[in-house]
C-alpha atoms as a printed R data frame, in Angstrom:
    type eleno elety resid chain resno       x       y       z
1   ATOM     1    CA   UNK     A     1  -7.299  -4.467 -11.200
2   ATOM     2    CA   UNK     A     2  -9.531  -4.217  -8.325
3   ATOM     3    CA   UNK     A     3 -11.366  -0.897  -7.894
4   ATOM     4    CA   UNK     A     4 -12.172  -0.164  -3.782
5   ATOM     5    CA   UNK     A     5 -14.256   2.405  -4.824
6   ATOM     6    CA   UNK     A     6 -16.176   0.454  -6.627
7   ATOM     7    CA   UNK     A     7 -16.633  -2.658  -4.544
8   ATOM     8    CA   UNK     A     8 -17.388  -0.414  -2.290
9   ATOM     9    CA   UNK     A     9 -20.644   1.454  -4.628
10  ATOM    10    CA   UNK     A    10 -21.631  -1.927  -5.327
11  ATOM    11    CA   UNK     A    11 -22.041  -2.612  -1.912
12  ATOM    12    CA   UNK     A    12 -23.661   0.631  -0.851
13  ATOM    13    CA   UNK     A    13 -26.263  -0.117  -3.946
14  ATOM    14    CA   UNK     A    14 -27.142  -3.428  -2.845
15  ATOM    15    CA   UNK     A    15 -25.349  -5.322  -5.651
16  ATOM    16    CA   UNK     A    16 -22.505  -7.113  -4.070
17  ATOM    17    CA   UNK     A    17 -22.138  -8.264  -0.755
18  ATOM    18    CA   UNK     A    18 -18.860  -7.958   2.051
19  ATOM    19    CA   UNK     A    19 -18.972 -11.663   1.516
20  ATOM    20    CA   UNK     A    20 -18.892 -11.532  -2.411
21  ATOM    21    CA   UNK     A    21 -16.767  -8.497  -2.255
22  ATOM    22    CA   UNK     A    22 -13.796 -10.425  -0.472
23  ATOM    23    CA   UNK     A    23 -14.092 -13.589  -2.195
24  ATOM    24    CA   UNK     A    24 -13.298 -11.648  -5.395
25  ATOM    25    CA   UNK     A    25 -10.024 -10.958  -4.018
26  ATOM    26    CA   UNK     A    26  -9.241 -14.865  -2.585
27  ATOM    27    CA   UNK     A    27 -10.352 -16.106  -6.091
28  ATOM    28    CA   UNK     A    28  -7.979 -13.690  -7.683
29  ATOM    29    CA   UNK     A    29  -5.184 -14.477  -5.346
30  ATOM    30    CA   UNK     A    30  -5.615 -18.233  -5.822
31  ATOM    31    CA   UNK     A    31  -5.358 -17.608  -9.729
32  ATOM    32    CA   UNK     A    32  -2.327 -14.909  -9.863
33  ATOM    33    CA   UNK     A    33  -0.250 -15.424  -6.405
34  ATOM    34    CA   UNK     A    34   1.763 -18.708  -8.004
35  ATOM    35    CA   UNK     A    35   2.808 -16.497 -11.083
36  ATOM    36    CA   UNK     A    36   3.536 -13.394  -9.109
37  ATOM    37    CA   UNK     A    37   4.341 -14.347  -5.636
38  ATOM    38    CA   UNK     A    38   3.284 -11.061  -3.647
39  ATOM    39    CA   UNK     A    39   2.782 -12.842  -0.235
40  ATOM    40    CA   UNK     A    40   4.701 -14.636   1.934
41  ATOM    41    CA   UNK     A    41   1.833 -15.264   4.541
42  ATOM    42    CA   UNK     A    42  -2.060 -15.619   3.595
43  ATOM    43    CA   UNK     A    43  -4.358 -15.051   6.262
44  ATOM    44    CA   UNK     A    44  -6.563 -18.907   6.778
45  ATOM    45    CA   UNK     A    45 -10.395 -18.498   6.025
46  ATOM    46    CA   UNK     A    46 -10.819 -14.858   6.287
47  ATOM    47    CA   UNK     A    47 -14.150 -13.200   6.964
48  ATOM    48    CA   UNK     A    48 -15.515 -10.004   5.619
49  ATOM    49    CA   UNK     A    49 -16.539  -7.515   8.237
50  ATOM    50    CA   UNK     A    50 -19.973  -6.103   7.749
51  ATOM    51    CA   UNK     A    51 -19.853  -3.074   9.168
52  ATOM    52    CA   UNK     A    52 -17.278   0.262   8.449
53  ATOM    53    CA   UNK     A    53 -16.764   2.064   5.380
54  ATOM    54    CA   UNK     A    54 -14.225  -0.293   4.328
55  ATOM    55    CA   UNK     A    55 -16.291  -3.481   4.735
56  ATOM    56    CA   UNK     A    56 -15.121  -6.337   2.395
57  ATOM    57    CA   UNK     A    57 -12.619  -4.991   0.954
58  ATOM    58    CA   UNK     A    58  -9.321  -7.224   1.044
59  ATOM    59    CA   UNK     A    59  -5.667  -5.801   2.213
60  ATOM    60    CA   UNK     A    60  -2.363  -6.853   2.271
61  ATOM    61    CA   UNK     A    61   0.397  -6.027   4.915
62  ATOM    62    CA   UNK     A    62   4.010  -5.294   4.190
63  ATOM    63    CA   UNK     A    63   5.623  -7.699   6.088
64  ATOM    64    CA   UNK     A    64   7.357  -5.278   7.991
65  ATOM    65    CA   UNK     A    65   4.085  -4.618   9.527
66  ATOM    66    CA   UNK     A    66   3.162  -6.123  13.137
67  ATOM    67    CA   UNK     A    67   0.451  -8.271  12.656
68  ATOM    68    CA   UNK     A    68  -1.482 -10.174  15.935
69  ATOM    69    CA   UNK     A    69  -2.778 -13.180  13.581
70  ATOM    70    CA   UNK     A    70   0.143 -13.512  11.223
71  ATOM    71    CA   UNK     A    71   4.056 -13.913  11.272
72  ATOM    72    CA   UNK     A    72   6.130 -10.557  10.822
73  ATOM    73    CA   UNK     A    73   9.414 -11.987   8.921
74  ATOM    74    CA   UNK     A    74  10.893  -8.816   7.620
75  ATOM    75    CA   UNK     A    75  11.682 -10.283   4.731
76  ATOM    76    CA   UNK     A    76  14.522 -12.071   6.582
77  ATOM    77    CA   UNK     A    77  13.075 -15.261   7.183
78  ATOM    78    CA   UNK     A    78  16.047 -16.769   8.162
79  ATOM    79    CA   UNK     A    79  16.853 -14.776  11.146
80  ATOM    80    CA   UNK     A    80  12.803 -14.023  11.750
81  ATOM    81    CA   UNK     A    81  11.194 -17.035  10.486
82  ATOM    82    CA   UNK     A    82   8.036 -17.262  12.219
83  ATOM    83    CA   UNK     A    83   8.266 -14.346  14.212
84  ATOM    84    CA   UNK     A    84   4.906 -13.554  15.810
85  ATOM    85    CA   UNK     A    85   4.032 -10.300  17.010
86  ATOM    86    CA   UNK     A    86   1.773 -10.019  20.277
87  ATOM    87    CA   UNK     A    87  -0.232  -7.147  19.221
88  ATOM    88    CA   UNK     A    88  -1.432  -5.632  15.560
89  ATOM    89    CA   UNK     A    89   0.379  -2.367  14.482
90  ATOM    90    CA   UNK     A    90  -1.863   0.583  14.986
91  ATOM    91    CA   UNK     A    91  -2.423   0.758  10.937
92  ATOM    92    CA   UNK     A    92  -3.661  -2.550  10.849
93  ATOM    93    CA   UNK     A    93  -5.801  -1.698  14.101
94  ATOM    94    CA   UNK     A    94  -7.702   1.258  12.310
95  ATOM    95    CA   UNK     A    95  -7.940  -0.572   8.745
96  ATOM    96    CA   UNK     A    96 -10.201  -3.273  11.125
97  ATOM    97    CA   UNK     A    97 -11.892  -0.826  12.409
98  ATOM    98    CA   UNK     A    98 -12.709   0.343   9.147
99  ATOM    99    CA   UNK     A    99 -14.157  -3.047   8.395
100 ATOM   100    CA   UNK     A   100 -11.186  -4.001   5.946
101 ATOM   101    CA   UNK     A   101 -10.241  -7.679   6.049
102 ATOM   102    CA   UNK     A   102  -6.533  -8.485   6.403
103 ATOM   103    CA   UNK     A   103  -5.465 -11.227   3.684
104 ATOM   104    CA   UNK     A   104  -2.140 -11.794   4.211
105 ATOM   105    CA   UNK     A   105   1.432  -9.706   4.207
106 ATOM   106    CA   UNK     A   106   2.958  -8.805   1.085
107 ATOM   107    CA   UNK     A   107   6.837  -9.642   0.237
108 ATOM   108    CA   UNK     A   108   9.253  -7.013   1.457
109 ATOM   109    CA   UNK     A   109  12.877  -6.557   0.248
110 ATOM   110    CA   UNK     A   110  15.108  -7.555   3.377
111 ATOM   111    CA   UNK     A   111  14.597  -5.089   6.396
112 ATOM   112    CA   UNK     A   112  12.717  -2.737   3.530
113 ATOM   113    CA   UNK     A   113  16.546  -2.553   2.028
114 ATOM   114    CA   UNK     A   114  17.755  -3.727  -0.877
115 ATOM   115    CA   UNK     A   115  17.844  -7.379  -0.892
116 ATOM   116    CA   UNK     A   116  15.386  -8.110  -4.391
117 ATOM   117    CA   UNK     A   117  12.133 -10.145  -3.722
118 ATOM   118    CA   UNK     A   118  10.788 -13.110  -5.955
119 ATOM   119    CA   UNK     A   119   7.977 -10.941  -6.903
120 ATOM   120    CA   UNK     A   120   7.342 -10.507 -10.154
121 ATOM   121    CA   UNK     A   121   5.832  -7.671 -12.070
122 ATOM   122    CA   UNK     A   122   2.468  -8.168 -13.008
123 ATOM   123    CA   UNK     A   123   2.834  -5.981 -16.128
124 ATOM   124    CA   UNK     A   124   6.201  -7.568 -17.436
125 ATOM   125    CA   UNK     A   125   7.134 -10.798 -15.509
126 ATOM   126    CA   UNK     A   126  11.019 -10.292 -16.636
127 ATOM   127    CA   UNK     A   127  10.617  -6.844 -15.073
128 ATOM   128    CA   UNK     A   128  10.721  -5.946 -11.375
129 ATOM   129    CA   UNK     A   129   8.547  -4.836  -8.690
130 ATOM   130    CA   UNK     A   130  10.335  -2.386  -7.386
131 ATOM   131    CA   UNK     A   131  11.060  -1.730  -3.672
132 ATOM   132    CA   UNK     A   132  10.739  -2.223  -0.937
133 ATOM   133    CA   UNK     A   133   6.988  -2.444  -0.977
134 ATOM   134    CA   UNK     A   134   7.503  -4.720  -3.940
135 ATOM   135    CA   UNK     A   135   4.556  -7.493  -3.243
136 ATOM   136    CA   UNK     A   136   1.582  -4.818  -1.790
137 ATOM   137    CA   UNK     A   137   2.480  -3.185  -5.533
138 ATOM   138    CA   UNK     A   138   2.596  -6.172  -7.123
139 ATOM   139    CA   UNK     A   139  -0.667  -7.584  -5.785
140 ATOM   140    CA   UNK     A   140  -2.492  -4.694  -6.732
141 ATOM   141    CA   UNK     A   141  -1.480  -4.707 -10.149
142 ATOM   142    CA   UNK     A   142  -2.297  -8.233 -10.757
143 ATOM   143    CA   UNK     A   143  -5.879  -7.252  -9.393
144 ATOM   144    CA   UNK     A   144  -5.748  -9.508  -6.671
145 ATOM   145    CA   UNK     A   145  -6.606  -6.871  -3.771
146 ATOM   146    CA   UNK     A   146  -7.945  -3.817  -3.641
147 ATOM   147    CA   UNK     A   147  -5.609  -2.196  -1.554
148 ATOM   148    CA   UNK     A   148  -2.074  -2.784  -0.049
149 ATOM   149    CA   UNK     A   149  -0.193  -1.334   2.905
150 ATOM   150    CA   UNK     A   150   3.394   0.197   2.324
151 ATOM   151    CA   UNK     A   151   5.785   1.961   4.062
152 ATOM   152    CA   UNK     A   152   8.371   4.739   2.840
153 ATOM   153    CA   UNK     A   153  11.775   6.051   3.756
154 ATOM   154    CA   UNK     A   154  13.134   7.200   0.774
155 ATOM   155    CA   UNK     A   155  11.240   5.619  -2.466
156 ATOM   156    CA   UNK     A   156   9.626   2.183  -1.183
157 ATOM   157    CA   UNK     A   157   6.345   2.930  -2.007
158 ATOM   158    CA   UNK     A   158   6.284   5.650  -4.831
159 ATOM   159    CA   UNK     A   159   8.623   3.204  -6.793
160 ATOM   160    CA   UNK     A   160   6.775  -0.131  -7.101
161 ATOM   161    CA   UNK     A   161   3.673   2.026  -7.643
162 ATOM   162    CA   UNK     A   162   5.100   3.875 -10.747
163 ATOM   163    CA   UNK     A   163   7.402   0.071 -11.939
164 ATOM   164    CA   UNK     A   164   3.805  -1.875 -11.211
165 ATOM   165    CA   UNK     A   165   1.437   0.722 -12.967
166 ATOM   166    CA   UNK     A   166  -0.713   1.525  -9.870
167 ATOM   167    CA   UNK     A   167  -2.397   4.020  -7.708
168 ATOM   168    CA   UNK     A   168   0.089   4.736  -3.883
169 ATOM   169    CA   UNK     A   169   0.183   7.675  -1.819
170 ATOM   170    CA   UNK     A   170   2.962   8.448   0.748
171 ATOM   171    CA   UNK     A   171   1.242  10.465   2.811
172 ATOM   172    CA   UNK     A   172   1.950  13.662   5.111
173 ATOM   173    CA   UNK     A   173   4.857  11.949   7.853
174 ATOM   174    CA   UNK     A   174   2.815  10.175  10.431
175 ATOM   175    CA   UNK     A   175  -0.846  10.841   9.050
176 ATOM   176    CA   UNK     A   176  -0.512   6.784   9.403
177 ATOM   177    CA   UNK     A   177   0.781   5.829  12.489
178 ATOM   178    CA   UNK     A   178   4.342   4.285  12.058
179 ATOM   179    CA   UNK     A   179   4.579   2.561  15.213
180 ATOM   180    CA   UNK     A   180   4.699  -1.279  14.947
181 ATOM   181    CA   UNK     A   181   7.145  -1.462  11.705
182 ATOM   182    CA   UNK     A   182  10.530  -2.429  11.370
183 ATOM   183    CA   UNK     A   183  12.607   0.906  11.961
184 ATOM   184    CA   UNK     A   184  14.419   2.232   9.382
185 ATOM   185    CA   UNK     A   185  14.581   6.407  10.226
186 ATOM   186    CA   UNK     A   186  12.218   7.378  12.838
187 ATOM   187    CA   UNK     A   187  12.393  10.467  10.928
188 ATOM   188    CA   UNK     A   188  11.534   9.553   7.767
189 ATOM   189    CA   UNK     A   189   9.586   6.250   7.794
190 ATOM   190    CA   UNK     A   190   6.057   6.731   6.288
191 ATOM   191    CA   UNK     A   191   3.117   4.178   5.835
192 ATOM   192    CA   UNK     A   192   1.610   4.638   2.328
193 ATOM   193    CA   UNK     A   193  -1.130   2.544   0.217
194 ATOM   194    CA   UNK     A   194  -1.480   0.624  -3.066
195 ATOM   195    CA   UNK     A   195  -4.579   0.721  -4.840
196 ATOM   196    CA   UNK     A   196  -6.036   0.986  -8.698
197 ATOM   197    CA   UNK     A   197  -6.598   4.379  -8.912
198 ATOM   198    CA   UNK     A   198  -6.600   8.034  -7.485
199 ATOM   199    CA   UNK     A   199 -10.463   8.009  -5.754
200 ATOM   200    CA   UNK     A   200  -9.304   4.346  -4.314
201 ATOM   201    CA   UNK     A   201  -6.697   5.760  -2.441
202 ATOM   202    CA   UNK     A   202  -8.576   8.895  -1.511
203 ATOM   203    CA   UNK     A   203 -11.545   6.391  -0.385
204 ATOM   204    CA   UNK     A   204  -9.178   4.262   1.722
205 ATOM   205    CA   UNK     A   205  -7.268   6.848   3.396
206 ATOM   206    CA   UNK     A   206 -10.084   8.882   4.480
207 ATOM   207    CA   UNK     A   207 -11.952   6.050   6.250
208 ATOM   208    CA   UNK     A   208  -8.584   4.725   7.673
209 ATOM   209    CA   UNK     A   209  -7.827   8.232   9.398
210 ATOM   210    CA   UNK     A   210 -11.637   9.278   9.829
211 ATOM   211    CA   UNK     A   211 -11.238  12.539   8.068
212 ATOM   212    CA   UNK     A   212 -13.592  12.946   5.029
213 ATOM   213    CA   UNK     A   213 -11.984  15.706   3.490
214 ATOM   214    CA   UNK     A   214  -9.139  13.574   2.159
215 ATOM   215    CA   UNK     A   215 -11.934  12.275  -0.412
216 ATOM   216    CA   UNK     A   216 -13.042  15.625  -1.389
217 ATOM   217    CA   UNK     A   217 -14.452  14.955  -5.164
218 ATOM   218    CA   UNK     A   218 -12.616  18.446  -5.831
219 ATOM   219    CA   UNK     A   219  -9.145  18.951  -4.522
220 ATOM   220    CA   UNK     A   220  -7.249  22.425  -4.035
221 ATOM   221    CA   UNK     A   221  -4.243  22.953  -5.793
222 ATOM   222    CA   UNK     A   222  -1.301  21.131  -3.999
223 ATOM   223    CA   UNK     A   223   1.219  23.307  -2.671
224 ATOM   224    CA   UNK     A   224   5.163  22.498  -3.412
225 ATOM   225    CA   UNK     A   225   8.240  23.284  -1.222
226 ATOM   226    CA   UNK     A   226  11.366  23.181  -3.264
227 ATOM   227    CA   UNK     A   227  14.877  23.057  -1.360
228 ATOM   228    CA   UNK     A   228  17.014  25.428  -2.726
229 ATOM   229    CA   UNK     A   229  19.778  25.520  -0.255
230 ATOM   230    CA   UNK     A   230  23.329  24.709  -0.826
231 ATOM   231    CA   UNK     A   231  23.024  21.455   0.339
232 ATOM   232    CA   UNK     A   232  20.667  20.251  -1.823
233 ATOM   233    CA   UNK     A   233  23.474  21.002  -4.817
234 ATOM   234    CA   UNK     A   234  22.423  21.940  -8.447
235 ATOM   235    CA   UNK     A   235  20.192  20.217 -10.216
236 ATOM   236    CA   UNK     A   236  20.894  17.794 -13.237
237 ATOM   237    CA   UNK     A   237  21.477  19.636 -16.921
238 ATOM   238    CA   UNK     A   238  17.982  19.773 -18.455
239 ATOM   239    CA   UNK     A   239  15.854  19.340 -14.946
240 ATOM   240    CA   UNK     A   240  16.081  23.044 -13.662
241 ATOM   241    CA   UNK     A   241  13.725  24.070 -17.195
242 ATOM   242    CA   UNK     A   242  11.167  21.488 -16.125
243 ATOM   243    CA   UNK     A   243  11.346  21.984 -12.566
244 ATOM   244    CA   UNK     A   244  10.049  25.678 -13.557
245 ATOM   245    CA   UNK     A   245   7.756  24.566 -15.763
246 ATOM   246    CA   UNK     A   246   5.937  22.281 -12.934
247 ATOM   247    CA   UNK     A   247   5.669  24.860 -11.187
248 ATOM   248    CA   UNK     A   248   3.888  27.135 -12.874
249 ATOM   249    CA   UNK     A   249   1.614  24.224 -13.831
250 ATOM   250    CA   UNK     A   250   1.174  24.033 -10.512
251 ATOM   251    CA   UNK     A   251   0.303  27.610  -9.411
């Protein structure tokens, strides 16, 4: 895989250009993408930025993801084949901003539901992705970018990242801006991202939302809420033990 973080050191150091930096990624992507098939759109001749804290580094889009230079399908080509947004999605505004090139947009499962993609695992080809962020997983895995955009409304970006062996985080509801993405819950949809490991995702999130203290080198302990109300109904034989025992790990 790809590290961000360490493009990005290279880069800081002298050692590796934007230029070089992103042409890692279209080299990988012309190598892997036949086998794995994590994009359905590939940006033509893209340039790395040379400026912003994420210059050169190479991301994909969930193509549920408004994008001004590149179709937004849905993963339902045959209702939105071609469909071209006017305007980029906020997310995709700030990761420019950041200097991050956009490559193309990664395979969704239909309408981020449950129709399977033909993206294939990068760790066990006759396994699955996961979903519905199954091709910004996927590409990560197979090292072809450094980081992916996914979105969330009940498992869609947690699951491909634990089934693909990467680095996601679904962060705090709206820390991304959710507005230009196919609607799934206005209450619940969350943009997350793919990358190799924890500081890559710490890296990428903190220049994407311009606070720093999302890459603190040393992080407090996280806090946890746990729903105990009727509703929620008892938990599975053998899960209340280790649901205790997480928790005192955690305090």
């Amino acid at each position: 895989m790809i590290s961000l973080a360490d493009q990005l050191r290279r880069i800081e150091q002298g050692k590796l250009t934007p230029e070089a930096a992103l042409a890692e990624s279209l080299a990988a992507i012309d190598k892997h993408e036949g086998t794995i098939k994590a994009f359905v759109n590939r940006t033509n001749n893209p340039k790395a930025q040379t400026k912003g804290p994420l210059r050169g580094i190479a991301v994909g889009i969930k193509d549920i993801v408004d994008t001004a230079d590149l179709p937004t399908e849905m993963g339902a080509p045959s209702i939105y084949k071609g469909n071209q947004p006017r305007a980029d999605a906020p997310v995709v505004m700030l990761l420019k901003e950041a200097g991050a090139t956009v490559v193309g947009k990664t395979t969704t499962t239909a309408f981020a539901a449950n129709d399977p993609t033909p993206t294939l695992n990068p760790r066990n080809l006759g396994h699955t992705p996961g979903g519905s962020s199954s091709g910004s997983a996927a590409a990560v895995a197979a090292g072809m970018i450094p980081l992916a955009v996914g979105t969330q409304t009940g498992g869609s970006v947690i699951r491909p990242a634990s089934f693909c062996g990467v680095t996601a985080i679904k962060p705090s509801y709206r820390l991304l801006p959710p507005v230009g993405i196919k609607c799934f819950s206005w209450t619940l949809d969350t943009i997350g991202l793919f990358a190799a490991h924890v500081e890559d995702v710490a890296v990428a999130l903190a220049a994407v939302t311009g606070r720093s203290e999302l890459n603190a080198p040393e992080m407090k302990s996280p806090r946890i809420g746990v729903v105990v109300q009727d509703f929620a109904g008892p938990a599975e034989t053998g899960r209340a033990p280790r649901q205790r025992r997480a928790l005192r790990c955690a305090n």
